[in-house]
C-alpha positions as CSV (number, residue, x, y, z in Angstrom):
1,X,-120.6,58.8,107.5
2,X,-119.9,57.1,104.1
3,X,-116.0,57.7,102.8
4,X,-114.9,58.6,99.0
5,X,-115.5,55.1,97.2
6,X,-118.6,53.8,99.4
7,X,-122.2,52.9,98.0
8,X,-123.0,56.2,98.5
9,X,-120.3,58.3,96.6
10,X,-119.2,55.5,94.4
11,X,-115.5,56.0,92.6
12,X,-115.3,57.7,89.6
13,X,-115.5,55.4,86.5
14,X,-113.0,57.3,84.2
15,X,-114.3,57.6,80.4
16,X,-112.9,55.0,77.9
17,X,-111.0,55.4,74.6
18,X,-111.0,52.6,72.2
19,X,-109.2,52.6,69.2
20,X,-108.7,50.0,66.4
21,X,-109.3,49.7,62.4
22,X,-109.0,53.7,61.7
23,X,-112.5,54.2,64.6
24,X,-112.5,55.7,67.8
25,X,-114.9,54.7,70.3
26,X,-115.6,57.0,73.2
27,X,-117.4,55.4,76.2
28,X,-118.8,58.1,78.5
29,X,-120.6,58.0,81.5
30,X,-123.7,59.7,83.0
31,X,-124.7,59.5,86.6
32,X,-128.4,59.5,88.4
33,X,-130.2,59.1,91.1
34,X,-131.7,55.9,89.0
35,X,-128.4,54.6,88.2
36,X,-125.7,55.1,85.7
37,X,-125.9,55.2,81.8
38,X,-123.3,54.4,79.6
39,X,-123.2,56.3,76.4
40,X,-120.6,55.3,73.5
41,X,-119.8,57.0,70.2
42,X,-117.9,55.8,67.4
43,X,-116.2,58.1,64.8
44,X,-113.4,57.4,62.3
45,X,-110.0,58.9,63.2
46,X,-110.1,62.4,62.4
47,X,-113.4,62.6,61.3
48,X,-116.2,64.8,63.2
49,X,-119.2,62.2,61.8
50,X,-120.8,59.9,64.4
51,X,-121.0,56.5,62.8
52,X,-122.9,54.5,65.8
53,X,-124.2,56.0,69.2
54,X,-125.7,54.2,72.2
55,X,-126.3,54.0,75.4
56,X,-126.4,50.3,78.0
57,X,-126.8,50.2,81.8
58,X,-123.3,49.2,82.3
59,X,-119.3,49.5,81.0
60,X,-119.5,45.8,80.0
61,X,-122.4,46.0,77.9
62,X,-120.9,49.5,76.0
63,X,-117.8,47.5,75.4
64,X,-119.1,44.6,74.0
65,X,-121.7,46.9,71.7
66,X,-118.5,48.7,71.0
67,X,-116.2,45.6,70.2
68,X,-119.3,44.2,68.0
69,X,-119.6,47.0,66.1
70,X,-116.0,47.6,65.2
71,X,-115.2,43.7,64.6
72,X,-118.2,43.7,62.0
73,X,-117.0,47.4,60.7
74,X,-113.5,45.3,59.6
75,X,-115.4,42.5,58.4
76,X,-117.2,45.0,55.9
77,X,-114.2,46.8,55.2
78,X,-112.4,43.4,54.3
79,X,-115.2,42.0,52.3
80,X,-116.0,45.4,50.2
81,X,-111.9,45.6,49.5
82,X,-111.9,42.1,47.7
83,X,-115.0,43.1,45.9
84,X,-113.5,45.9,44.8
C-alpha cells in the first residue's frame, strides 16, 4: 500500500506568491492523470488585470517564465522613466 508522499499520492506542492516591482505572480498548480501543469498569472498590486498568463510542465520552468517576465517588466519601467 503506497503512504501520503509516495509516487502514487505525491505531496502537495503548495501554490507560490511572488512579489517584486509593484507585480504579483501567482504560480498555481493543476494535477492529472498525465501529469501536472503549472499555471502562473501576473497582475500589478492591487489591480484585477492579468498582465501575462501561462502554463509549463514544471515549478522551475513557471519561475523562471515568471522571473523573465518581471526582470524585463523593470527594465521597461526603467527605460520609459528616463525617456520620460
Amino acid at each position: 500500500m503506497a503512504s501520503p508522499g509516495s509516487a502514487l499520492n505525491p505531496a502537495p506542492i503548495p501554490n507560490t506568491r511572488i512579489q517584486r516591482y509593484g507585480l504579483i505572480a501567482d504560480i498555481l498548480i493543476s494535477r492529472h492523470s498525465s501529469g501536472s501543469i503549472f499555471h502562473y498569472v501576473i497582475q500589478r498590486e492591487g489591480c484585477a488585470e492579468i498582465l501575462v498568463w501561462g502554463q509549463e510542465l514544471s515549478m522551475d520552468a513557471a519561475i523562471q517564465a515568471v522571473n523573465e517576465y518581471l526582470e524585463t517588466s523593470s527594465m521597461r519601467e526603467t527605460d520609459s522613466r528616463r525617456q520620460a
